[in-house]
C-alpha positions as CSV (number, residue, x, y, z in Angstrom):
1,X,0.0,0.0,0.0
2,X,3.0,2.5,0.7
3,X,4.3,1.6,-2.3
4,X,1.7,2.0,-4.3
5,X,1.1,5.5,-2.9
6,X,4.6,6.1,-3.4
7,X,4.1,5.5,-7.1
8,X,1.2,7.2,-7.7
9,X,3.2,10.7,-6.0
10,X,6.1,9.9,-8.2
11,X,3.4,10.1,-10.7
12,X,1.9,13.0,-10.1
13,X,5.4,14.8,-9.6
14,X,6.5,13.8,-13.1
15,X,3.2,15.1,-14.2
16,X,3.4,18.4,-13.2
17,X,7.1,18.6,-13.8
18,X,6.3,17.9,-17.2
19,X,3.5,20.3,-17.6
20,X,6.1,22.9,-15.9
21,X,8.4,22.2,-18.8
22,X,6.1,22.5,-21.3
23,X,4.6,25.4,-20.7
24,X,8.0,27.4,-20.3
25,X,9.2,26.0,-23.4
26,X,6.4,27.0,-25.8
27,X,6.3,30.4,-23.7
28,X,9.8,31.3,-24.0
29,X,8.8,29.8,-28.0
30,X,6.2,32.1,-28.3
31,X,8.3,35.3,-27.5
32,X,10.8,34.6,-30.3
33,X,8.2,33.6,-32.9
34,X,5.9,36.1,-32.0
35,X,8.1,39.1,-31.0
36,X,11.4,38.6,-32.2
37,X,11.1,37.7,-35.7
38,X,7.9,39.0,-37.1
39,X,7.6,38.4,-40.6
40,X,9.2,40.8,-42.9
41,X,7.6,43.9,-45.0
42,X,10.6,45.4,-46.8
43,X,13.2,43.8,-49.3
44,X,14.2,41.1,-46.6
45,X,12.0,37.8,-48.1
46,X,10.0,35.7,-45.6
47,X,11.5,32.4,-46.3
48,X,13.8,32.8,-43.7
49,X,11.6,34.2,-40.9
50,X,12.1,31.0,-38.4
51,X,15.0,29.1,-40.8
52,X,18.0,28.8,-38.1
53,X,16.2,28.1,-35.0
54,X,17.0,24.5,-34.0
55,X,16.1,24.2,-30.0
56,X,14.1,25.8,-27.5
57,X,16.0,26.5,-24.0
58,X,17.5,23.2,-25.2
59,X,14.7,21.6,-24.9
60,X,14.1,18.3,-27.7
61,X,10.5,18.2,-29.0
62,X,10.1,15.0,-26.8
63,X,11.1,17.2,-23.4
64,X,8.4,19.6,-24.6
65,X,6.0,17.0,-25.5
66,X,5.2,14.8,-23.0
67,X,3.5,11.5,-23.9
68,X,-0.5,11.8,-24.1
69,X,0.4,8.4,-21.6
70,X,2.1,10.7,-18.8
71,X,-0.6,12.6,-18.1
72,X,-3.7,11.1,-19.2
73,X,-4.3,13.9,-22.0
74,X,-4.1,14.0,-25.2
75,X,-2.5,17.5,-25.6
76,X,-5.5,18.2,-27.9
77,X,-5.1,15.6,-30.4
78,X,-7.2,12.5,-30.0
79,X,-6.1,9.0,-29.9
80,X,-7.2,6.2,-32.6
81,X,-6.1,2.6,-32.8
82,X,-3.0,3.3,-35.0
83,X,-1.9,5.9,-33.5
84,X,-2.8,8.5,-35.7
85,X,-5.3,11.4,-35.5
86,X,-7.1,13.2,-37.9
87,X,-6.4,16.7,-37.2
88,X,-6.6,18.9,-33.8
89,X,-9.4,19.5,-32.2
90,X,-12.2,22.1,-32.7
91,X,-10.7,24.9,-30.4
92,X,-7.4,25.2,-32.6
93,X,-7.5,25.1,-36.3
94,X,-4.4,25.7,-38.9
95,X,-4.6,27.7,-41.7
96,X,-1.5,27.5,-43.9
97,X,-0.6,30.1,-46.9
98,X,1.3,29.3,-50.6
99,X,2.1,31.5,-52.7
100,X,2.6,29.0,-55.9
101,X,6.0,28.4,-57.0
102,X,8.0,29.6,-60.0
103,X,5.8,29.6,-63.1
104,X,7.8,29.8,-66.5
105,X,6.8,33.6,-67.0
106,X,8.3,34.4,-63.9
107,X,11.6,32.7,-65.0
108,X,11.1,34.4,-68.5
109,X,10.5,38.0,-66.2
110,X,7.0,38.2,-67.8
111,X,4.0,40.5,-66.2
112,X,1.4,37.0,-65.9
113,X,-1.2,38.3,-64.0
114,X,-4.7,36.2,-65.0
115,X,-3.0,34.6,-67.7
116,X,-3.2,31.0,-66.6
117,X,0.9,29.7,-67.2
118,X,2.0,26.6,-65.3
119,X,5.2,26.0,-62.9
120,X,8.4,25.8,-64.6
121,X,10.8,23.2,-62.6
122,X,12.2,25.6,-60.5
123,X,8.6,25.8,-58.9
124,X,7.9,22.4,-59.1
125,X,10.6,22.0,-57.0
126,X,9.6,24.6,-54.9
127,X,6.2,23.4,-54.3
128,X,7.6,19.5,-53.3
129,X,9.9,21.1,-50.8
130,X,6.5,23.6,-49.8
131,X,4.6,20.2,-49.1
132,X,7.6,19.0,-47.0
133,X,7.9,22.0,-44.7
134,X,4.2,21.4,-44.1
135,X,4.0,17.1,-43.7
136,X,3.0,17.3,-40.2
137,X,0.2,20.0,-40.5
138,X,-3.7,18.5,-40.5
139,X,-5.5,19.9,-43.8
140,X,-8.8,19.1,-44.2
141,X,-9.8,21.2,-47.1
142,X,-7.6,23.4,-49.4
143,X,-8.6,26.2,-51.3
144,X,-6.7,27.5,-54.7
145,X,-7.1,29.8,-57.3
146,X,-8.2,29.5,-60.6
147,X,-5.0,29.3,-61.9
148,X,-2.9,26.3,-62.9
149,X,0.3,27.3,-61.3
150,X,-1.8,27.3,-57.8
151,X,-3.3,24.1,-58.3
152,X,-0.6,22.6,-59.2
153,X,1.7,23.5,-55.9
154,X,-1.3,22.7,-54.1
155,X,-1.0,19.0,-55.5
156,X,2.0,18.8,-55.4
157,X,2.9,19.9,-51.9
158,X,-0.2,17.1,-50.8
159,X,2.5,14.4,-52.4
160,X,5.1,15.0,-49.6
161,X,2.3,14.9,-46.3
162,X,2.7,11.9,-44.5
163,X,-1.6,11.1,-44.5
164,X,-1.2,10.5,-47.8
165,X,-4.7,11.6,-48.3
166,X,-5.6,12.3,-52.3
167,X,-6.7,16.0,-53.0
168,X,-9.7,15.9,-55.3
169,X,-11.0,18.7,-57.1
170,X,-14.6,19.4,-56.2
171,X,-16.4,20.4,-59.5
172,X,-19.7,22.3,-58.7
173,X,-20.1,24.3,-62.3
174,X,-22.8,22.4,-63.1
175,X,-25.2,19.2,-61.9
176,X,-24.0,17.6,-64.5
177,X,-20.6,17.8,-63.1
178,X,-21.2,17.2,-59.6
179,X,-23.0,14.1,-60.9
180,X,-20.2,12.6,-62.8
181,X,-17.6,13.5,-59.8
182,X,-19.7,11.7,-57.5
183,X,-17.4,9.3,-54.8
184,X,-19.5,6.6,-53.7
185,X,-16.8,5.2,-51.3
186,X,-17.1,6.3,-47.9
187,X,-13.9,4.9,-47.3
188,X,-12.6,6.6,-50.4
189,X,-14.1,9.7,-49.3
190,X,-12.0,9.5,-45.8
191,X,-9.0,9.2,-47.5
192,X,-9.5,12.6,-49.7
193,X,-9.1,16.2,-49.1
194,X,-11.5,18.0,-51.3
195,X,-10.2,21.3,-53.2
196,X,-12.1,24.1,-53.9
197,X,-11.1,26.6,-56.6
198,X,-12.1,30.0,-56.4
199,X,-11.2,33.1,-59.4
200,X,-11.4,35.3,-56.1
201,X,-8.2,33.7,-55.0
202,X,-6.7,34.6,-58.4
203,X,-4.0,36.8,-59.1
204,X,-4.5,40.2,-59.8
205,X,-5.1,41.0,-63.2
206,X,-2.2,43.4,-64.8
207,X,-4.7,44.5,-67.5
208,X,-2.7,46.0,-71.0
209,X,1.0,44.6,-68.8
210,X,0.0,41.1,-68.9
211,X,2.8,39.3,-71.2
212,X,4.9,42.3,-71.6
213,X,9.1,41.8,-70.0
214,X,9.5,43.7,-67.0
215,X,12.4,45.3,-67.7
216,X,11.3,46.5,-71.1
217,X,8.3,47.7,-69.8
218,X,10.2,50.0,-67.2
219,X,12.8,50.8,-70.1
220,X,9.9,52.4,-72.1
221,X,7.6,53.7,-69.7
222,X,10.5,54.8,-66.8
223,X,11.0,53.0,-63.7
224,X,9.0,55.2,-61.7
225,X,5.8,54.8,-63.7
226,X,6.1,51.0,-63.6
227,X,7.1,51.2,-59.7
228,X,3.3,53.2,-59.4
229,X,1.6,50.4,-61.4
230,X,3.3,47.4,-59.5
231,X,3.1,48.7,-56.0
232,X,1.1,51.5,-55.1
233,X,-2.0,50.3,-53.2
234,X,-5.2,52.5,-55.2
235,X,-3.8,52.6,-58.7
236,X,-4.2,50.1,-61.6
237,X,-2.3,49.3,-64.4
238,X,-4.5,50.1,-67.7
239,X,-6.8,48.7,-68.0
240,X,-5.9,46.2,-64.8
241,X,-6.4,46.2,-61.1
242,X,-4.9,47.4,-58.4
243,X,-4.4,46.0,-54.8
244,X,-6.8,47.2,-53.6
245,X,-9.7,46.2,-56.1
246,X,-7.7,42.4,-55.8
247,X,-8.3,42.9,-52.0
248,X,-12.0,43.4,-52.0
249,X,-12.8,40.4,-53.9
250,X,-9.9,37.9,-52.4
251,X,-10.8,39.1,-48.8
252,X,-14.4,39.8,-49.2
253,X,-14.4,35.3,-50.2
254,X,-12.2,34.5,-47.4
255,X,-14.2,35.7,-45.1
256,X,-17.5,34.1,-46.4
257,X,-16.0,30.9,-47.7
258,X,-13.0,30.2,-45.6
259,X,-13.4,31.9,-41.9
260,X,-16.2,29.3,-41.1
261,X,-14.5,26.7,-42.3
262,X,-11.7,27.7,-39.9
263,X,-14.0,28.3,-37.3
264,X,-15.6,24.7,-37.6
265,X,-12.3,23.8,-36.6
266,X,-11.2,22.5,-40.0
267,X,-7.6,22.8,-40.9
268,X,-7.3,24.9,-44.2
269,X,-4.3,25.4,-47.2
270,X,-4.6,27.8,-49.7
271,X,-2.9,27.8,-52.7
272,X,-2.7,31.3,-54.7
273,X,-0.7,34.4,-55.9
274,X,1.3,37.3,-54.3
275,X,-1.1,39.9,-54.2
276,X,-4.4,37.5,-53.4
277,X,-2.6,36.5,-50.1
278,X,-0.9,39.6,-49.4
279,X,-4.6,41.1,-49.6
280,X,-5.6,37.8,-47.1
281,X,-2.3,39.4,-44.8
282,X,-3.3,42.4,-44.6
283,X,-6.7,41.3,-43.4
284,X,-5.5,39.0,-40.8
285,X,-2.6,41.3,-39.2
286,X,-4.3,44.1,-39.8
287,X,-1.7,45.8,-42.1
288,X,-2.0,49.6,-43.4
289,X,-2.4,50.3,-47.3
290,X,1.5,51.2,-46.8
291,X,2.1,47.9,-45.1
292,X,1.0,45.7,-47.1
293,X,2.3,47.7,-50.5
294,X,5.9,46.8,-48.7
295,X,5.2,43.0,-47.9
296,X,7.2,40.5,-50.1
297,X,6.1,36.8,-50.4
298,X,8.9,34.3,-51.4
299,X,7.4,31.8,-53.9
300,X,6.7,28.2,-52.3
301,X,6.9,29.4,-48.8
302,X,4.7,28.2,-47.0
303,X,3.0,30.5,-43.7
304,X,1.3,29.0,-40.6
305,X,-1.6,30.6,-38.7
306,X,-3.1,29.4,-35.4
307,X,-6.9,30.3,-34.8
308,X,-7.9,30.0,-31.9
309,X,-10.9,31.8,-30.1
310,X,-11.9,33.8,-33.3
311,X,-8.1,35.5,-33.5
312,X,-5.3,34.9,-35.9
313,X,-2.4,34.1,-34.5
314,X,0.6,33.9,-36.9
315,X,3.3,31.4,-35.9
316,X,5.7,32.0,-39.1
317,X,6.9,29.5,-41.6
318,X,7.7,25.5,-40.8
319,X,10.8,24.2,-41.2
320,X,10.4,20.7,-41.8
321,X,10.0,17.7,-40.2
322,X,13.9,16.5,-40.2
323,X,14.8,19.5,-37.7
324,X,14.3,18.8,-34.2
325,X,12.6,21.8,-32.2
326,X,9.1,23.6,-31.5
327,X,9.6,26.2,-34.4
328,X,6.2,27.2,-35.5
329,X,3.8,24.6,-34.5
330,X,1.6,25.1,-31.4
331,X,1.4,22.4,-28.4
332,X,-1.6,20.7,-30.6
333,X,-0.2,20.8,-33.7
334,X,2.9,19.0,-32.5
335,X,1.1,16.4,-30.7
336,X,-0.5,15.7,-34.2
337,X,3.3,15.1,-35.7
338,X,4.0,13.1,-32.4
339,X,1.4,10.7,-33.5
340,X,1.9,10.5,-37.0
341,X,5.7,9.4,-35.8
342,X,4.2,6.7,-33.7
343,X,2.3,5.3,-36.1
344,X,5.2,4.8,-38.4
């Protein structure tokens, strides 16, 4: 009897030793994620927000999280038979950002806009490694523009993530469609993620630049007129939009189509262009027109957002699962990885 009341103190001490641990770790975490290396707007590009960080305090992911078995919690991830789980729970969802990779009018320095040009292999590259910084994230449902180049690092990316879960484009244009794209699996169906594609999410369109080179553009209309078109936040290119009119449609669909989703407690990627998600940025940091005008987006770099209780909470780029270390994921979120681990 002594001993067994021994144990069970022991127990308990490792318990709340472990909780004590944990909590310092992803506090001391959140003060260089959050504080000390917010996510650029200048000339400095984002893909290196959270790159060199390796440990916390020193801390190995398995010192910060403690077996769901230690406690008797799950850490917010529930437990199945193998040892996987589908996503957090409801309380905590994850909404990750793409901007697609390279297409082959970037690498030919082209104004692309709404013209609809696929990756070249620079960004297919850039959208495998994309999909490997983000393995260990849930996604239940991805959203992407219109545009090839989107949907295509969206697929991609879903090749490297370790559920292995199919992305399936939901057609909805007609009945007709819907009919023929009918799954009649219920087992099939769990092992899918459906993707929505949405010309809100689209680039914005360059109007009368669209296919012109950059450089010869500037060259015959001066730098400074070409500086106005590309990056002031109220002034189109002929004939084109500007940030602002890309902003009202891109933000105006997130927050119908997308916010309840998140708020459901569904884990969300979406897949689309610099200007679409620096529109989406500036809606969830609440950026100024100057701001976001200044924010750069690295192609095929991915960006991690925590909801939780209705607010945004950015959490900066993943690094991949080979790194040991918290880096951007949250106490659920790395529970999640923990289980996909186990049920190697």
């Amino acid at each position: 009897m002594a001993a067994t009341s021994c144990l069970t103190s022991g127990i308990r001490t490792l318990t709340v030793t472990s909780r004590i641990v944990q909590e310092q770790g992803l506090s001391e975490y959140a003060k260089v994620s959050n504080l000390s290396v917010p996510f650029n707007r200048g000339s400095v590009n984002i893909s290196h927000s959270l790159g060199a960080v390796s440990n916390t305090k020193g801390y190995t992911r398995k010192q910060l999280f403690v077996r769901a078995s230690t406690n008797g919690h799950s850490n917010g991830a529930s437990s199945e038979a193998n040892g996987a789980t589908a996503s957090p729970p409801s309380t905590e969802a994850a909404l990750i950002l793409i901007r697609h990779g390279e297409s082959l009018w970037n690498q030919k320095n082209l104004f692309t806009g709404c013209v609809d040009v696929p990756l070249s292999q620079r960004g297919v590259d850039e959208a495998l490694e994309a999909g490997r910084r983000i393995c260990d994230i849930p996604v239940d449902i991805i959203y992407t523009s219109a545009l090839i180049r989107a949907q295509m690092t969206a697929m991609l990316a879903m090749t490297q993530h370790r559920k292995k879960k199919v992305p399936t484009v939901l057609h909805n244009e007609s009945d007709r469609a819907t009919e023929w794209s009918t799954i009649f699996s219920e087992e099939t169906k769990e092992e899918t993620i459906p993707v929505i594609t949405a010309w809100e999410l689209n680039e914005r369109m360059y109007g009368e630049l669209q296919g012109l080179n950059k450089k010869e553009t500037a060259d015959k209309y001066g730098d400074d007129q070409v500086k106005v078109w590309r990056r002031s936040y109220d002034i189109p290119p002929p004939n084109g939009e500007s940030l602002a009119m890309c902003a009202e449609r891109a933000v105006k669909y997130f927050s119908e189509q997308v916010e309840p989703q998140l708020a459901a407690g569904k884990n969300v990627l979406i897949s689309a262009h610099g200007n679409s998600l620096r529109s989406i940025i500036m809606y969830l940091d609440k950026l100024t027109s100057q701001e976001v005008i200044e924010l750069e987006l690295s192609t095929g770099i991915p960006m991690l957002y925590v909801v939780k209780k209705g607010k945004f909470l950015r959490r900066g780029s993943p690094t991949g699962p080979s790194v040991q270390g918290v880096y951007a994921l949250t106490r659920s979120l790395a529970a999640y990885r923990d289980q996909l681990d186990r049920a190697v």
